[in-house]
C-alpha positions as semicolon CSV with decimal commas, in nm:
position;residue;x (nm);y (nm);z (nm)
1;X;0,000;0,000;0,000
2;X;0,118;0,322;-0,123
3;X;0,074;0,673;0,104
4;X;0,114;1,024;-0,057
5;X;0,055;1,379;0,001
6;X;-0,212;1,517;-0,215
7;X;-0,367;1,892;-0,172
8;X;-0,719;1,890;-0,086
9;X;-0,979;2,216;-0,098
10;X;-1,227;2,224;0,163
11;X;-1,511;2,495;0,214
12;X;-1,675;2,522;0,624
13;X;-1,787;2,769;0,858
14;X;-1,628;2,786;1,211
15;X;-1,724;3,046;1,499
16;X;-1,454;3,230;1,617
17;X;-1,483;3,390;1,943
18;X;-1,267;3,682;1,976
19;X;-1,076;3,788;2,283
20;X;-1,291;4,104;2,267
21;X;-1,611;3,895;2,182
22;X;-1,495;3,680;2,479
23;X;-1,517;3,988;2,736
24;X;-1,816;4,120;2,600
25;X;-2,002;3,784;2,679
26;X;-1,851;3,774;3,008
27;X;-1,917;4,135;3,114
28;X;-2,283;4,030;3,062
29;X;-2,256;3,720;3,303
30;X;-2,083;3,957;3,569
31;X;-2,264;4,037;3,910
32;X;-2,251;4,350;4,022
33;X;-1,939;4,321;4,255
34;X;-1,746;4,085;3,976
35;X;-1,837;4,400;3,704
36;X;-1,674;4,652;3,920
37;X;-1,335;4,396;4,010
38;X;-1,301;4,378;3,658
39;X;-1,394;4,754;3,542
40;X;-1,096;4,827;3,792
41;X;-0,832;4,573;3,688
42;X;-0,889;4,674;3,334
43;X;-0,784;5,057;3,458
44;X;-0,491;4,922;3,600
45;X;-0,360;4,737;3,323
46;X;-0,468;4,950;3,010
47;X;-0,285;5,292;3,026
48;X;-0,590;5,410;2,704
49;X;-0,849;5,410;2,955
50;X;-0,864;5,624;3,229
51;X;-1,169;5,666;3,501
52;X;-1,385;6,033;3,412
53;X;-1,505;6,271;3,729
54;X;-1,872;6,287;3,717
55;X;-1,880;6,652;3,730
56;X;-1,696;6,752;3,471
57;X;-1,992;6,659;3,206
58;X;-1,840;6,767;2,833
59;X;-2,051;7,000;2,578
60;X;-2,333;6,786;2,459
61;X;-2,226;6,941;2,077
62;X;-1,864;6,913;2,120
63;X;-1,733;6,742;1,876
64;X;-1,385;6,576;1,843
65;X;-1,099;6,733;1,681
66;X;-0,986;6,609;1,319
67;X;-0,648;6,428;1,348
68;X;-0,398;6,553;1,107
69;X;-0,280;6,249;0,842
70;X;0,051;6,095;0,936
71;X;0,233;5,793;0,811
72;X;-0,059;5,542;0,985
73;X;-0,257;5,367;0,685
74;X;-0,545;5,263;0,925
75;X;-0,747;5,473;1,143
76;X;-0,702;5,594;1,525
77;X;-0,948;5,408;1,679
78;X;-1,038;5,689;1,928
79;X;-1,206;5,783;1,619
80;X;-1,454;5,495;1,624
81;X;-1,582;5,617;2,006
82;X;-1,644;5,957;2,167
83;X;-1,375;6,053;2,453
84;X;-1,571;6,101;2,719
85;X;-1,883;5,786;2,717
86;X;-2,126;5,976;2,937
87;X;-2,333;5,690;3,107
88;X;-2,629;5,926;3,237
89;X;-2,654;6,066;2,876
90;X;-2,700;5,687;2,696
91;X;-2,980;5,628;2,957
92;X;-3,147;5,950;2,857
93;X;-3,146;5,878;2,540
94;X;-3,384;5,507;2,552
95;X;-3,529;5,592;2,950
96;X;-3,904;5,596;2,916
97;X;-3,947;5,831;3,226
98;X;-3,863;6,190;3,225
99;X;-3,562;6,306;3,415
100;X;-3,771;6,448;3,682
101;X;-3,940;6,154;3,753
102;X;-3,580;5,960;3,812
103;X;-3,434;6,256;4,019
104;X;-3,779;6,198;4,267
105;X;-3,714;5,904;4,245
106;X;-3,352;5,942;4,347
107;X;-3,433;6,138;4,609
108;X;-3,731;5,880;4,784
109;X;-3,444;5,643;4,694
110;X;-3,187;5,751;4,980
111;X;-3,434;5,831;5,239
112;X;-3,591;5,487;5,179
113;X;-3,273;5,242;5,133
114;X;-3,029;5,303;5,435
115;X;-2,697;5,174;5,372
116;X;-2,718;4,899;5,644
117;X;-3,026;4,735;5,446
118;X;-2,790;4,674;5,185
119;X;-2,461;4,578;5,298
120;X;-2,371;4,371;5,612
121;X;-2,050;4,167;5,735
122;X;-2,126;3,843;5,935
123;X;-1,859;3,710;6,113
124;X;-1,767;3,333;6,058
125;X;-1,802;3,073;6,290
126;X;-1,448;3,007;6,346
127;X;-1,332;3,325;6,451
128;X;-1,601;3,391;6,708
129;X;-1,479;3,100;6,853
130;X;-1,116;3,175;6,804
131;X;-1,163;3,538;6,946
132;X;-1,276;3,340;7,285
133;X;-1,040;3,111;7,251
134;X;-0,794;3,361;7,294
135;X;-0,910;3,545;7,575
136;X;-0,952;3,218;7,795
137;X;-0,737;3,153;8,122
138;X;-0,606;2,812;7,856
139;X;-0,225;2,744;7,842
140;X;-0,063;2,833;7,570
141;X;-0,026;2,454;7,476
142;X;-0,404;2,406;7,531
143;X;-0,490;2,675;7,311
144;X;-0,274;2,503;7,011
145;X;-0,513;2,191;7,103
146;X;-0,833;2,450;7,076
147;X;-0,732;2,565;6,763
148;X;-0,740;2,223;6,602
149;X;-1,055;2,163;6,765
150;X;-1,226;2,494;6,611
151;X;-1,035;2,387;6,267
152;X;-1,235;2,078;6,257
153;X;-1,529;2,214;6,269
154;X;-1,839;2,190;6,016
155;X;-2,070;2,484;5,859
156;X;-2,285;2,400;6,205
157;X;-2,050;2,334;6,445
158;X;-2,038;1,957;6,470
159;X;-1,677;1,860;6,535
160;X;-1,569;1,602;6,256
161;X;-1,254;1,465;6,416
162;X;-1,197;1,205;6,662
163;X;-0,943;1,277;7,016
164;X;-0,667;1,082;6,902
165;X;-0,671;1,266;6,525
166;X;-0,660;1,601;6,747
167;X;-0,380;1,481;6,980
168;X;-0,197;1,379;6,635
169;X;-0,259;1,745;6,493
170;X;-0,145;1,919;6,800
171;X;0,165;1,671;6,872
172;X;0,009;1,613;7,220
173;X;-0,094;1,311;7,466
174;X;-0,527;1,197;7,327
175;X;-0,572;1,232;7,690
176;X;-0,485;1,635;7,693
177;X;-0,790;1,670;7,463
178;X;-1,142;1,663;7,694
179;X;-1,053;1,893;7,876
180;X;-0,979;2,125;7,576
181;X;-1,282;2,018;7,443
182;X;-1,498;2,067;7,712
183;X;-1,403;2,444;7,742
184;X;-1,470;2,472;7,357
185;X;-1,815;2,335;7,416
186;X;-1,853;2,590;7,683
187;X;-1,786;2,877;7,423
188;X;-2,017;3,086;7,275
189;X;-2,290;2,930;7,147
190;X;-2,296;2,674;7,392
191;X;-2,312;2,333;7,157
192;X;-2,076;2,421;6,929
193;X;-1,820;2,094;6,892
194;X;-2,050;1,830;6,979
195;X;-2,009;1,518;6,772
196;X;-2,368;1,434;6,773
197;X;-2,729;1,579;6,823
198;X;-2,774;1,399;7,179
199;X;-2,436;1,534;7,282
200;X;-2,529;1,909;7,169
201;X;-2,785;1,929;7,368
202;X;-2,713;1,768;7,670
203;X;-2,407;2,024;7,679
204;X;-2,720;2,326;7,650
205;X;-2,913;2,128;7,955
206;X;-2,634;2,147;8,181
207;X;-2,521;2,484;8,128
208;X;-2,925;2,577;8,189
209;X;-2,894;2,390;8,474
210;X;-3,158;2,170;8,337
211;X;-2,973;1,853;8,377
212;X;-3,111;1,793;8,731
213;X;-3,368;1,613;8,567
214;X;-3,345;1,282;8,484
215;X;-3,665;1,225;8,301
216;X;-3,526;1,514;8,074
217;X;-3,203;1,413;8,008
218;X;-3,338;1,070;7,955
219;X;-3,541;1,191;7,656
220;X;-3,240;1,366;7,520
221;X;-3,001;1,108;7,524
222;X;-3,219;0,784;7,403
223;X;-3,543;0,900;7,264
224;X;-3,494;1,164;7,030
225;X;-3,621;0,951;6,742
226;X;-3,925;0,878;6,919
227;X;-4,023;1,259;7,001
228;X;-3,919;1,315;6,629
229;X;-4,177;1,044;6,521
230;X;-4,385;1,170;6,807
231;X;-4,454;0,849;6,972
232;X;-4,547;0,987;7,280
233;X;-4,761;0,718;7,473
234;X;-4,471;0,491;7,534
235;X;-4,276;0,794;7,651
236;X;-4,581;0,787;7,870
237;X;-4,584;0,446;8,007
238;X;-4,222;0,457;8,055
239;X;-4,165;0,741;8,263
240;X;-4,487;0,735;8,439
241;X;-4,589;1,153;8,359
242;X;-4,886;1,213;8,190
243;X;-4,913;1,412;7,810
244;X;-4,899;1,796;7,966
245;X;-4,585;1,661;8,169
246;X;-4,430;1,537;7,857
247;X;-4,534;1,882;7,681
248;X;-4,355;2,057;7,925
249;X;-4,047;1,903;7,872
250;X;-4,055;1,889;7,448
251;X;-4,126;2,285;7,512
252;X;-3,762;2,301;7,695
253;X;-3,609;2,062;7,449
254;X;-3,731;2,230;7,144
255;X;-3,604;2,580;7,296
256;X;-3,249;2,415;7,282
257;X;-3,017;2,467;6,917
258;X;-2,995;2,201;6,708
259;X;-2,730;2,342;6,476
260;X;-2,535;2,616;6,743
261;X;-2,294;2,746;6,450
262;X;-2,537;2,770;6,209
263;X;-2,599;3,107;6,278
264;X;-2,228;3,201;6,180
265;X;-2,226;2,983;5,940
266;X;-2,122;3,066;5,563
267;X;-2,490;3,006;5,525
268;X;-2,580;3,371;5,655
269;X;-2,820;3,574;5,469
270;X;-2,660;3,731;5,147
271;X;-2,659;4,092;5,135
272;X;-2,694;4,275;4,808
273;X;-2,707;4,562;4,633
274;X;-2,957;4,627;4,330
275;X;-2,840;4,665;3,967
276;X;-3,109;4,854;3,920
277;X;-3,447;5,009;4,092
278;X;-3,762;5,006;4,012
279;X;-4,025;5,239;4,222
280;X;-4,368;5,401;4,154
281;X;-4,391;5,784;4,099
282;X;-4,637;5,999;4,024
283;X;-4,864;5,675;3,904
284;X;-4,596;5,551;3,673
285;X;-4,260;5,283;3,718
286;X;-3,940;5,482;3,694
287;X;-3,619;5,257;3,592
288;X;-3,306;5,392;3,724
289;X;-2,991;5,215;3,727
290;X;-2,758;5,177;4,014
291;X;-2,439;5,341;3,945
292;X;-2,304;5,370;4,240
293;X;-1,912;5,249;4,286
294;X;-1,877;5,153;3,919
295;X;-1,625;5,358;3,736
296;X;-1,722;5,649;3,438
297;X;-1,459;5,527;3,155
298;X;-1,264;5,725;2,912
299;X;-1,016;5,705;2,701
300;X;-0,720;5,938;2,803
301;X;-0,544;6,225;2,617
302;X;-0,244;5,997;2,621
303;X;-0,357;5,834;2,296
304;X;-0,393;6,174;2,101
305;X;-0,044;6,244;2,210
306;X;0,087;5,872;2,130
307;X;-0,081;5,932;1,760
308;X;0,103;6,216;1,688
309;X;0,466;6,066;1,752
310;X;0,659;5,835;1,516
311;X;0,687;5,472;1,611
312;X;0,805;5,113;1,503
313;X;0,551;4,881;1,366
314;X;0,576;4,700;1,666
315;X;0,458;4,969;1,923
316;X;0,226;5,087;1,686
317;X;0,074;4,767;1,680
318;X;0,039;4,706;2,080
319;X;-0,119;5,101;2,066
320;X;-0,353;5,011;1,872
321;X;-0,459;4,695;2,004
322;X;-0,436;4,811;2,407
323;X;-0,615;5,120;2,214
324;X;-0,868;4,905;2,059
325;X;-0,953;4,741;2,390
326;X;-0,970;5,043;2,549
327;X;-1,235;5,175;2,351
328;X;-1,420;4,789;2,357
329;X;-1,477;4,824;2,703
330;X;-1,654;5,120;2,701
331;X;-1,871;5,012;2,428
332;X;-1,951;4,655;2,598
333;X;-2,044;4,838;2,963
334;X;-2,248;5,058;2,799
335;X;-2,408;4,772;2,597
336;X;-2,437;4,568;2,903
337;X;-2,613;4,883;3,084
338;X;-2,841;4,964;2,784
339;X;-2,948;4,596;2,781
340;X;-2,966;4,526;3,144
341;X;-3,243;4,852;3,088
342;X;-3,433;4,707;2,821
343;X;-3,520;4,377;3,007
344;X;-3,572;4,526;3,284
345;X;-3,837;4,794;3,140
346;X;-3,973;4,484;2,901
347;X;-4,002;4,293;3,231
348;X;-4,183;4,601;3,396
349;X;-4,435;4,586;3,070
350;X;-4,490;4,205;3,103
351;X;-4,543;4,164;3,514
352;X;-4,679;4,556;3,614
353;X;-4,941;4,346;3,805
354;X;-4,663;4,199;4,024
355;X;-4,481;4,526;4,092
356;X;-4,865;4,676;4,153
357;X;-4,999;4,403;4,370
358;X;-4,685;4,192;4,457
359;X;-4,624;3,794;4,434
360;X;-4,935;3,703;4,403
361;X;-4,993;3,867;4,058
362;X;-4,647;3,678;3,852
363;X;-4,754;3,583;3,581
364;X;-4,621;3,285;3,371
365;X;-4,253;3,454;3,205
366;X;-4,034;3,287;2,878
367;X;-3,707;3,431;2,814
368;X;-3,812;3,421;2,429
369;X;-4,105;3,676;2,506
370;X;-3,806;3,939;2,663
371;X;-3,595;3,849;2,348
372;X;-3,924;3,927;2,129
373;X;-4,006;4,232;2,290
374;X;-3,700;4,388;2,263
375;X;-3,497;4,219;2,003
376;X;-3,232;4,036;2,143
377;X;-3,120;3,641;2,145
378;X;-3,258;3,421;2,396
379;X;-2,885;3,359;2,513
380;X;-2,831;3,742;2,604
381;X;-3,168;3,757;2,792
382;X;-3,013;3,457;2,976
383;X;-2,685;3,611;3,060
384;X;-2,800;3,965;3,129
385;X;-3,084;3,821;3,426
386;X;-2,781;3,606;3,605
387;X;-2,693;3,684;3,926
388;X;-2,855;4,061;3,897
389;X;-3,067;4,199;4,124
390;X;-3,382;4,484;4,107
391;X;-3,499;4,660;4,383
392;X;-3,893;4,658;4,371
393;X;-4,151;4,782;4,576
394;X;-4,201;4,428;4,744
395;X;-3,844;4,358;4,817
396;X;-3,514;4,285;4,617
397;X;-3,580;4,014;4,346
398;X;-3,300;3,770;4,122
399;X;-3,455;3,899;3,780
400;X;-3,431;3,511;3,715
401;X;-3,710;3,551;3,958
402;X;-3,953;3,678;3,703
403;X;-3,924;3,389;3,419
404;X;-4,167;3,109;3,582
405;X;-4,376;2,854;3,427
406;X;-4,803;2,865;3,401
407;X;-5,063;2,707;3,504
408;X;-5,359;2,730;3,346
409;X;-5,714;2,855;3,597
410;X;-6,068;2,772;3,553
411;X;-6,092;3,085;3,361
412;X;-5,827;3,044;3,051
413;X;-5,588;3,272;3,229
414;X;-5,255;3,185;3,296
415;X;-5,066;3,201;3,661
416;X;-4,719;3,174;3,729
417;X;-4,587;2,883;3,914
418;X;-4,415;3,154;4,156
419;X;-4,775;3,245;4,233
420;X;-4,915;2,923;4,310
421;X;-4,574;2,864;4,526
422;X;-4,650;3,165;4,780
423;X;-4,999;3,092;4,774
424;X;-4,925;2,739;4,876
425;X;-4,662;2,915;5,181
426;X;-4,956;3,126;5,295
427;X;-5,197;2,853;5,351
428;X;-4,927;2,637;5,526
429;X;-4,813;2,943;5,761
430;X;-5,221;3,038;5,835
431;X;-5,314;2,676;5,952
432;X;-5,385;2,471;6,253
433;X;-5,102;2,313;6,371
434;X;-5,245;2,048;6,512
435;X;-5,436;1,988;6,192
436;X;-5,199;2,057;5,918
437;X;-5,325;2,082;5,537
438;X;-5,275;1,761;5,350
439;X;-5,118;1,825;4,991
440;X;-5,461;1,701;4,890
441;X;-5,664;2,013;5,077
442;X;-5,450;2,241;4,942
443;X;-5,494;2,164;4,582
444;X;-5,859;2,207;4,655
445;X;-5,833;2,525;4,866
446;X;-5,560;2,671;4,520
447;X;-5,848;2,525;4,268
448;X;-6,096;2,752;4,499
449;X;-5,903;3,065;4,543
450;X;-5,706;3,101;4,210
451;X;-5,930;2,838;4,024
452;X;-5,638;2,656;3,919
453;X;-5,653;2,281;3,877
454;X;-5,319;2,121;4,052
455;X;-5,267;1,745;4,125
456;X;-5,179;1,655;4,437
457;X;-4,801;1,550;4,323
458;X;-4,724;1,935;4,184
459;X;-4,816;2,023;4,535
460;X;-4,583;1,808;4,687
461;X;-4,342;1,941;4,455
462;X;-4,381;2,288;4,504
463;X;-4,402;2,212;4,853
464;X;-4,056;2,055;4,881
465;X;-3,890;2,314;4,668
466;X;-3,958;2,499;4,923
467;X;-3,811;2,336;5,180
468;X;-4,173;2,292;5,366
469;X;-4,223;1,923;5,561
470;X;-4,501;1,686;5,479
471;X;-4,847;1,763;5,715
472;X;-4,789;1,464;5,916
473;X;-4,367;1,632;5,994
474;X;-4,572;1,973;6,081
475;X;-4,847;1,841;6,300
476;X;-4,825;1,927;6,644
477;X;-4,957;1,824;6,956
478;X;-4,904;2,055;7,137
C-alpha cells in the first residue's frame, strides 16, 4: 500500500470567538461586585483608559478634533468612540421616564434604602470562637489543642474529628484533649463541637442547669427519634408523667439549638445591592440604574499624544490593540447597561401586576417573550438576568425571579408557578397546627381561590422546593 501527500480544498464555517467577543459575553454574566473587580483591573492594566469625574460633564455638541494624516494607513481608533462615554446621557437617550421623575425618584431612593439594608458583614463561625479562645485563662499549649478543635469544625459546628486525630494534629498526649474540648463546648454558642445531636444538647441542659432532671435528660439522650416520630404514649408508660408533663419538657427541648454554628455559618443571609431600581412615581414605574461604585470610563489624552509621535511597527501595533480594547470596554459596559435597561423595562411591561400588587400577581414569564419584545437572542436575555438583582416595591428580586412557568385557571388565564408557590406558603403558615393541610386540601383550597386545577403530586413538589415538611412532619400536639 502506497501513502502520498495530495492537496485537498475544503469549504466550512467555524465560529470564532474573539478575545474582545470573549469579554463582551462575560461582562454580561458579571454580578454586580465581579463587574466593578473587573472595570478596575482593566484601569490598571490599560494605560488608554482612564476613570472620568462625574462633574466635569463635556458639551453635549462638542465634537472631536480632526487628526492631522501621518504615516498610519489605518485609522485611530479613538475615532470609532467619543472621549468622554457619558453613562447618564445613553440612559437619557432610551429611559421611558422623564428626568424628573428619576431625580424623585432618586431622592425617595436615599431616604428609603439606608446603607445597612444593603450591605452587612457576618462574622464566621471560626473566629467567634477563636476570638474566645484567645481570651480564655487556657495554656498556651491548650490553646494550640483549641485551635485544632475549632479547625475541625463543620458549617454548624459539629466537630468532625476524633481525640486521638486532634492529639496527632497538635503533637500532644489523646488524653490532653477533653478537657480542651470541654471548654470549647462551653464557648459561645454553647453546643458548638459536639459530635452528635444527643451530645449538643445535653451540653445546653447542663449549662441551663436543666440537667437535674433525669426524666429530661433521659429523653435527650435515648429517645430523640421517638419525640421526632412523636410516639409519645410509650414515653408515657415509661416514665410514668402524663401528656402535659411530657409537653412541658418537648417545650424546653425544642427551645435548645440544634445546629449552634449555624448562625455564623457561611450560610448567613446574602446581602446585596440592586443593579437597578424600580419604584412608583407619580402613578408611573421609573427605571433607574444603580451606578453607584462603578467607574465612568474614558479614554485618556495619552492616545492623542501617542498618535502624533513616530513609532516602530511594533509599538504601533500594541497602541492600537491596548487602544482598541480600550475603547471595547466602554462600548460593551455601555451595551451591558443599555441591555440590562431594556429587560428590565420589558419585564416592567410584562409583570406591572406583580410590581402593583406583589407575588401574588407573577404571571407565567419565557425568556423568548423578553428576546421578542426587545430584540435580542434568547442567550443574552439569559446572561443579562444572572446573578442581577432589582430593587422593587415588594423587596429585592434575582430577575431570574420573574421567568416562571403557568398554570392554566378555571378561567383560561394563565398564573405563574411563583404564584401558586406563595400561595401554597400562605396557607401552610395560616393553619392549625395540630391539623396541618394535607397536599390534597391544598390543591382544593388553590383550585378555589385562584381556580387553578393542581394534582396533588405538583403540590408536593412545590411544597418541597420549598423546603416545607409533609403535614404529618408539621403536625403538632401541642
Amino acid at each position: 500500500m502506497a501513502f502520498e501527500i495530495r492537496q485537498q480544498f475544503k469549504l466550512s464555517q467555524q465560529l470564532h470567538m474573539t478575545p474582545m467577543l470573549k469579554q463582551a459575553i462575560s461582562l454580561l454574566l458579571f454580578s454586580r461586585q465581579e463587574l466593578v473587580e473587573a472595570v478596575q483591573r482593566e484601569l490598571l492594566e490599560n494605560p488608554f483608559l482612564e476613570e472620568k469625574e462625574v462633574e466635569a460633564a463635556p458639551a453635549a455638541d462638542a465634537a472631536p478634533e480632526p487628526r492631522k494624516s501621518g504615516e498610519q494607513d489605518e485609522a485611530w481608533p479613538q475615532e470609532e468612540v467619543a472621549r468622554s462615554a457619558e453613562w447618564e446621557e445613553y440612559l437619557g437617550e432610551f429611559s421611558s421616564q422623564s428626568r424628573v421623575a428619576q431625580q424623585e425618584f432618586e431622592a425617595a431612593e436615599e431616604d428609603g434604602n439606608p446603607l445597612e439594608a444593603c450591605h452587612a458583614a457576618e462574622p464566621n463561625l471560626e473566629a467567634h470562637l477563636m476570638g474566645q479562645l484567645l481570651l480564655s485563662p487556657l495554656t498556651e499549649r491548650q490553646k494550640s489543642i483549641g485551635e485544632c478543635i475549632i479547625g475541625n469544625l463543620d458549617e454548624t459546628g459539629y466537630l468532625t474529628a476524633t481525640d486521638e486525630e486532634i492529639a496527632a494534629l497538635a503533637g500532644v498526649e489523646p488524653s490532653e484533649v477533653p478537657p480542651v474540648l470541654s471548654a470549647v463546648q462551653n464557648f459561645d454558642p454553647v453546643g458548638v463541637a459536639a459530635r452528635t445531636l444527643s451530645e449538643c444538647l445535653l451540653i445546653q441542659l447542663r449549662a441551663e442547669h436543666y440537667d437535674r432532671d433525669p426524666i429530661l435528660v433521659s429523653l435527650v439522650k435515648d429517645h430523640l427519634e421517638d419525640l421526632e416520630k412523636q410516639r409519645y404514649k410509650p414515653l408515657l408508660r415509661h416514665f410514668h408523667i402524663d401528656l402535659e408533663t411530657l409537653k412541658e419538657y418537648i417545650c424546653i427541648i425544642q427551645s435548645l439549638e440544634p445546629k449552634p454554628g449555624g448562625g455564623l455559618s457561611g450560610n448567613a443571609p446574602c446581602y446585596v445591592s440592586p443593579d437597578i431600581f424600580v419604584r412608583k412615581v407619580n402613578g408611573e414605574f421609573v427605571i433607574v440604574m444603580n451606578d453607584e461604585e462603578l467607574p465612568h470610563l474614558q479614554l485618556s489624552p495619552l492616545s492623542e499624544e501617542l498618535a502624533a509621535q513616530n513609532r516602530s511597527s511594533e509599538e504601533k501595533d500594541y497602541m492600537n490593540d491596548r487602544l482598541r480594547s480600550a475603547v471595547w470596554i466602554i462600548r460593551s459596559l455601555e451595551e451591558r447597561q443599555r441591555t440590562l435597561y431594556q429587560v428590565m423595562e420589558s419585564i416592567v411591561k410584562h409583570q406591572r401586576e406583580f410590581f402593583e400588587y406583589g407575588v401574588y400577581k407573577l404571571k407565567p414569564l419565557v425568556l423568548k417573550d423578553i428576546a421578542e419584545d426587545i430584540g435580542r437572542s434568547e442567550s443574552s436575555i439569559s446572561r443579562i438576568t444572572t446573578n442581577k438583582y432589582v430593587g422593587t416595591p415588594h423587596g429585592i428580586f434575582e430577575l431570574k425571579y420573574f421567568f416562571n412557568s403557568g398554570l392554566t385557571s378555571s378561567d383560561g388565564s394563565q398564573v405563574g408557578s411563583e404564584s401558586v408557590k406563595a400561595r401554597i406558603r400562605s396557607l401552610i403558615e395560616g393553619e392549625d397546627q395540630a391539623h396541618p393541610l394535607s397536599d390534597e386540601e391544598i390543591s382544593v383550597r388553590l383550585n378555589d381561590s385562584l381556580g387553578v386545577k393542581i394534582a396533588r403530586r405538583t403540590v408536593a413538589k412545590y411544597r418541597e422546593e420549598m423546603g416545607l415538611p409533609s403535614s404529618s412532619r408539621r403536625k403538632k400536639h401541642l
